[in-house]
PLY file of the C-alpha trace (Angstrom):
ply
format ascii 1.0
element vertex 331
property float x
property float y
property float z
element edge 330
property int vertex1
property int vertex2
end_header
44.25 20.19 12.68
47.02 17.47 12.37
49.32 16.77 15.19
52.96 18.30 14.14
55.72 15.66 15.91
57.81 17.68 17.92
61.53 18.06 17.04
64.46 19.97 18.25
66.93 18.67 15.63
66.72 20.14 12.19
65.40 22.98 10.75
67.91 25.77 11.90
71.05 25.39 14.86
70.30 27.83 17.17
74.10 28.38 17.34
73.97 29.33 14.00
76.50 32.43 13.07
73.88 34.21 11.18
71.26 33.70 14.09
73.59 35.25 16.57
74.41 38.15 14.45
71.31 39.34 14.03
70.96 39.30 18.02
74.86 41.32 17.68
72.80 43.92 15.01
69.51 44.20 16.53
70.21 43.98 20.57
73.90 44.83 20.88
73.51 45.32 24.31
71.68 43.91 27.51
68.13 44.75 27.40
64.60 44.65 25.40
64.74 45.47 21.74
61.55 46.12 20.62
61.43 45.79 16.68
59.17 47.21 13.81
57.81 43.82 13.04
54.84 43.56 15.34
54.70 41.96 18.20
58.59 40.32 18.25
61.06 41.65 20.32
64.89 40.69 21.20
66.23 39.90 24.63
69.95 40.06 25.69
71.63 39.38 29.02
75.14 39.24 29.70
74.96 37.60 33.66
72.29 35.82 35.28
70.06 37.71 37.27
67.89 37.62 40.32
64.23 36.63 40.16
62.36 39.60 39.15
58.76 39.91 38.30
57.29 40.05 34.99
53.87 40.19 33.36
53.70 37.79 30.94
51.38 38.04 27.99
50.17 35.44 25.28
53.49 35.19 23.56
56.39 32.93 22.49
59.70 32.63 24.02
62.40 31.00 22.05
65.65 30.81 24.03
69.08 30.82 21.55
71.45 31.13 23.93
71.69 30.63 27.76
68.53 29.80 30.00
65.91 30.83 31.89
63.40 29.72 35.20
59.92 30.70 35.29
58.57 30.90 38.92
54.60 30.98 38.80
53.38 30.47 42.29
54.76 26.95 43.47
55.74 25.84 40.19
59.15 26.18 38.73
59.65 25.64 34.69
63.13 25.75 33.41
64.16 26.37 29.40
66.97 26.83 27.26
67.67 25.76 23.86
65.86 22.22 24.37
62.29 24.00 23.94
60.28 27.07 23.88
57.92 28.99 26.36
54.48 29.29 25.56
52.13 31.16 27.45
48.89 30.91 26.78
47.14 33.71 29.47
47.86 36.65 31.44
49.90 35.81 34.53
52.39 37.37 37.21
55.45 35.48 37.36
58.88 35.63 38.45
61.63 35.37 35.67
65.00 34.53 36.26
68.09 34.33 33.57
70.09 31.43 34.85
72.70 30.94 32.52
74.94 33.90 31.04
78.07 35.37 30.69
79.74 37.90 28.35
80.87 35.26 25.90
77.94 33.10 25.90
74.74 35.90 26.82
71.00 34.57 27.46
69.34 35.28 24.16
65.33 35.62 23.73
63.17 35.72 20.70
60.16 37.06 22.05
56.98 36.97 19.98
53.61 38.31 21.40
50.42 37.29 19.76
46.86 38.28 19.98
43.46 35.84 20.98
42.41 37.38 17.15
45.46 35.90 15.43
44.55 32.54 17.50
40.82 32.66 17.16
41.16 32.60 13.39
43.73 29.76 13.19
41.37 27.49 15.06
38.03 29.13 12.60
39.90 27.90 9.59
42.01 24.83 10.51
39.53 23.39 13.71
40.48 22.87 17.11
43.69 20.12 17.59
42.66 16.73 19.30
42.62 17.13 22.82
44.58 14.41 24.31
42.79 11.40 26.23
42.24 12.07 29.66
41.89 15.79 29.20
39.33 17.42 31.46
36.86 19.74 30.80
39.02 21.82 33.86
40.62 24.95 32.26
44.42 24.14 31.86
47.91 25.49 33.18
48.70 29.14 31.37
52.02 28.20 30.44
53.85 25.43 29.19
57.30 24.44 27.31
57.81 21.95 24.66
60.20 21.12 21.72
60.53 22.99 19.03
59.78 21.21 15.98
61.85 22.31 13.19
58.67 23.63 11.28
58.52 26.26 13.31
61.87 27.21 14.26
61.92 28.25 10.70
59.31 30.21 10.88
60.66 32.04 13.86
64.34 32.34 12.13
62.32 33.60 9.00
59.90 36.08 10.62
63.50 37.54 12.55
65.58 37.76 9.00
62.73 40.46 8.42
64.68 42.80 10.82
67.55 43.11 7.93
64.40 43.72 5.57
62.32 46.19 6.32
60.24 46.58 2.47
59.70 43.13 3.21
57.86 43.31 6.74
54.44 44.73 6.45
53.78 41.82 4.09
55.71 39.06 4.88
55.60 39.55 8.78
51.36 38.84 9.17
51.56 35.59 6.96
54.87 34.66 8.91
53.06 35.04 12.32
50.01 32.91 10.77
52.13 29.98 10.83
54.39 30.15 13.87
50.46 30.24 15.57
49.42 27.06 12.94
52.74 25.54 14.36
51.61 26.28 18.14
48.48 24.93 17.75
49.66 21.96 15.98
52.33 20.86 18.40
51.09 18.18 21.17
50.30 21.18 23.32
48.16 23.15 21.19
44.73 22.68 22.22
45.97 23.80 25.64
46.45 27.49 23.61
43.49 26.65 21.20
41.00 26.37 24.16
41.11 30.19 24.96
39.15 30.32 21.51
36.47 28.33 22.32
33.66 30.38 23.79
31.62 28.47 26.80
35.04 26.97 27.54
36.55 27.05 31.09
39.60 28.48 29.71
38.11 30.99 27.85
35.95 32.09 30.34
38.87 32.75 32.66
40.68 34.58 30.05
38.46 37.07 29.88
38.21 37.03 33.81
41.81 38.25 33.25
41.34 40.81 30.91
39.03 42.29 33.31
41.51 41.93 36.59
44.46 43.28 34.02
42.43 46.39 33.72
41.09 47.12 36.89
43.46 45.51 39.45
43.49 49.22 41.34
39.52 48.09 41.99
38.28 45.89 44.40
36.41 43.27 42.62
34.72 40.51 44.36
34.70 36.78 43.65
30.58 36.93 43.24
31.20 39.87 40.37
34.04 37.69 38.67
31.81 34.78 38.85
29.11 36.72 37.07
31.56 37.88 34.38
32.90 33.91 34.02
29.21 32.03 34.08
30.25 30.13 36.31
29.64 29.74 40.03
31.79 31.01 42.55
33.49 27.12 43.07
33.85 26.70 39.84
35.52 30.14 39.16
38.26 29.67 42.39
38.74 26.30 40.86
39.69 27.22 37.23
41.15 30.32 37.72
43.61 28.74 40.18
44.15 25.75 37.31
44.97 28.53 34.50
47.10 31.19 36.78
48.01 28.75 40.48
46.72 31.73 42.34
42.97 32.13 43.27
41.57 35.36 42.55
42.64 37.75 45.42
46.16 36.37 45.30
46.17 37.25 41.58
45.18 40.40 42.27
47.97 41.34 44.72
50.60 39.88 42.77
49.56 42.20 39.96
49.26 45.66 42.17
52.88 44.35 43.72
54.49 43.64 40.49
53.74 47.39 39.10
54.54 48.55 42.54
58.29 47.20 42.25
58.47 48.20 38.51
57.71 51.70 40.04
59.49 51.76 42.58
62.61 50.80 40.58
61.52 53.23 37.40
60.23 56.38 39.52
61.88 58.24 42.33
57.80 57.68 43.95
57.90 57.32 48.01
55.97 54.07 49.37
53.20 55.65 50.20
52.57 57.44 46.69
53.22 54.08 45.21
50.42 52.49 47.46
47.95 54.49 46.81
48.85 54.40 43.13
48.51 50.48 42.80
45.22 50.29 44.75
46.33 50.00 48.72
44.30 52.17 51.17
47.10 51.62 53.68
50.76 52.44 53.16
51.49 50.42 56.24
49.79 47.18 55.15
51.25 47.94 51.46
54.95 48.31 53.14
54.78 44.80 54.87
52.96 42.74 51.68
56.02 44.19 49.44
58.79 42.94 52.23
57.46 39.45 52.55
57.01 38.96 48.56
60.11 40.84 47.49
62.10 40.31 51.17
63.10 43.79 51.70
60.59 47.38 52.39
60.18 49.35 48.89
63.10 51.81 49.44
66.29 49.23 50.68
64.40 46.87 47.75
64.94 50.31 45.06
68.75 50.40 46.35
69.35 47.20 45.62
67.93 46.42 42.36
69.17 49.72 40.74
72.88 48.35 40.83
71.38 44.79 39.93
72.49 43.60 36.46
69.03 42.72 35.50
66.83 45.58 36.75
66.32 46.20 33.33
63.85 43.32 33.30
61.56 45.60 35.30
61.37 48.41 32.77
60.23 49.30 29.64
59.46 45.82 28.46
55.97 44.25 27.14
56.58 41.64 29.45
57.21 44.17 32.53
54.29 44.87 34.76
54.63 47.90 33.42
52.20 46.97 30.33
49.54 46.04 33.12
48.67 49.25 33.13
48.94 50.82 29.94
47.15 47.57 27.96
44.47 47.29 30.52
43.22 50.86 29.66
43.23 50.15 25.71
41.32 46.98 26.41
0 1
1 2
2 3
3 4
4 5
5 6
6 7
7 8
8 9
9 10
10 11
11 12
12 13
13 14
14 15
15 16
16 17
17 18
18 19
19 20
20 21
21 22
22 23
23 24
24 25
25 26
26 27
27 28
28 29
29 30
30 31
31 32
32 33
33 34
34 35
35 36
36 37
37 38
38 39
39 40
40 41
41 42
42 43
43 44
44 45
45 46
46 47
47 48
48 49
49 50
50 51
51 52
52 53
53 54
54 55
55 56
56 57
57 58
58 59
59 60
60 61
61 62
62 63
63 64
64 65
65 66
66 67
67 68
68 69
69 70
70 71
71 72
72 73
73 74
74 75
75 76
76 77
77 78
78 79
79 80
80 81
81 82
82 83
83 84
84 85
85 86
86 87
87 88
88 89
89 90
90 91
91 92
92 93
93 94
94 95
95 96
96 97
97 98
98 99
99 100
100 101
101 102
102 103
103 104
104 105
105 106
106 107
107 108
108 109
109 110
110 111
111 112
112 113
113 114
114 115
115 116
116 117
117 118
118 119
119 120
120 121
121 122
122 123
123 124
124 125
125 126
126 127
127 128
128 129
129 130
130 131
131 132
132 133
133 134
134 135
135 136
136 137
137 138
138 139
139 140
140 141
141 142
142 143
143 144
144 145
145 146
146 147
147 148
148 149
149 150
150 151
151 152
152 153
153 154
154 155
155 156
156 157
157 158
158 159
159 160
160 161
161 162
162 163
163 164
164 165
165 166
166 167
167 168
168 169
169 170
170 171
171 172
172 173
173 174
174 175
175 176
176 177
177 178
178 179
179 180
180 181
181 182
182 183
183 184
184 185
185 186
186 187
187 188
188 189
189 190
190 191
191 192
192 193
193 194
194 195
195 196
196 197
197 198
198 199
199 200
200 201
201 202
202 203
203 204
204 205
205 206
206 207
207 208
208 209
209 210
210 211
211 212
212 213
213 214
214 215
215 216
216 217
217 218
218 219
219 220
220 221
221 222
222 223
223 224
224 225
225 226
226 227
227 228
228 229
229 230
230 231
231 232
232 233
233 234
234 235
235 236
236 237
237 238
238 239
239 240
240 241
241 242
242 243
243 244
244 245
245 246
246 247
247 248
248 249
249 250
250 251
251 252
252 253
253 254
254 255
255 256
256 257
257 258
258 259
259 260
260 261
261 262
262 263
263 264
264 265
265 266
266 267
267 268
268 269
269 270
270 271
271 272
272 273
273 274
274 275
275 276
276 277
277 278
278 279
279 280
280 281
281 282
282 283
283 284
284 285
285 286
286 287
287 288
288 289
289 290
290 291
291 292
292 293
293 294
294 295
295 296
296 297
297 298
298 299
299 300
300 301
301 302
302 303
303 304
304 305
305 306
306 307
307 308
308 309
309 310
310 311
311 312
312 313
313 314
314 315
315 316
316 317
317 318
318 319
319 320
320 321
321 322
322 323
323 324
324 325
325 326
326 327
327 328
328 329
329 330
């Protein structure tokens, strides 16, 4: 698979009219949009918000208007209209809309895509060139980088299907075929092409993840994970914490304190049904984790954020904890 040089110029102006009124006829309003063509959905928000926790997915994030921090542990990645997101595992994050207002709102193109759609990209094109220096040490889970104009027209393209419905159970799977050729073609892509590659240390840590995603109630212990990986219990901590930043047990209670919040902000739940619903034995010990991640207890914290202008970032979104839950089980 050729390298694709990277451009932001060209292609389409993501200030383009047209662009923004299909944001104005599809998400009129601050919130998720989901859409009928699979796996794309539209983002809108009118005012930044406060850090709030989201599940992220394999997917694409193409910002058109505004911008947006990423907190994943102790790093911090910024984007707006100079690149796109890519995420290339499962992983807890905080997500922040920087940049809004009414006049100029944070727009999102959000495109989720599945290992399948990936794993046959890299069966029928080959694996990109991994770049010199690149260890055999599973790599960072998400990334930005310019957006070549290639594939900003494939993204502009595969959204123009929302004014075309007869047009979208064709069109949309071939559309979706390239913006993954385009990923994988970028500089970056054999970061996103390794989670394809059984025996891999990325790939074994993916499905590490699909396991904790599922069963992140459970108490699951570094030895089992290990087994699940082949690898050995150092060489598990030491990947898993080079894909996600958090070692195992961290991951775990970021994920049972991410659905937590969304519940506690979605549900009129006490703490202690909320606990015992995430996986805590102790409402007590559950009551004090929440405060020090989220800085308040679960019921001042469900005050707060249900007057907050971006709360809706905690519900009914595929990148919401929420989707921890209810993918994990269909896995």
């Amino acid at each position: 698979m050729s390298g694709e040089r990277p451009r932001v110029a060209g292609g389409i102006d993501r200030a383009d009219p047209s662009l923004r009124a299909l944001f104005d006829r599809h998400a009129p309003a601050d919130g998720f949009f989901p859409s009928p063509v699979a796996g794309l959905q539209l983002i809108r928000a009118s005012a930044p918000t406060d850090p709030l926790s989201v599940f992220y997915r394999p997917a694409l994030c193409l910002v058109v208007g505004g911008r947006k921090r990423v907190f994943l542990n102790d790093q911090i990645t910024e984007y707006g209209s100079d690149g796109h997101l890519v995420i290339s595992q499962d992983l807890p994050a905080l997500g922040q809309v920087v940049e809004a207002s009414p006049l100029d709102p944070y727009l999102c193109v959000h495109l989720r895509f599945e290992q399948a759609e990936i794993n046959r990209v890299v069966l029928d094109h080959g694996p990109p060139r991994e770049p010199e220096g690149a260890t055999t040490r599973a790599a960072r889970g998400l990334y930005v980088e310019p957006s070549s104009a290639a594939l900003l027209d494939a993204i502009l393209r595969l959204v123009r299907l929302l004014d075309a419905p007869a047009d979208q159970a064709t069109m949309a799977p071939l559309i979706r075929r390239e913006i993954v050729y385009r990923l994988l073609s970028s500089a970056n892509g054999w970061r996103l092409a390794r989670t394809a590659r059984a025996g891999c240390c990325d790939h074994r840590i993916a499905r590490v993840l699909e396991v904790l995603r599922a069963r992140f109630r459970d108490s699951l212990g570094v030895r089992e994970l290990a087994g699940i990986a082949h690898l050995s219990p150092s060489a598990l901590n030491l990947n898993f914490k080079a894909v996600t930043s958090f070692t195992p047990l961290q991951y775990v209670k970021q994920l049972r304190l991410q659905e937590a919040r969304r519940l506690v902000v979605s549900t009129d739940m006490d703490a202690a049904a909320v606990a015992l619903t995430v996986g805590y034995d102790s409402p007590s010990q559950f009551s004090r984790e929440y405060a020090r991640m989220f800085g308040e207890p679960p019921l001042r914290d469900r005050a707060r954020l249900r007057v907050s202008p971006g709360a809706f970032l905690l519900q009914g979104s595929c990148l919401a904890s929420a989707a921890v839950a209810a993918q994990g089980v269909a896995t």
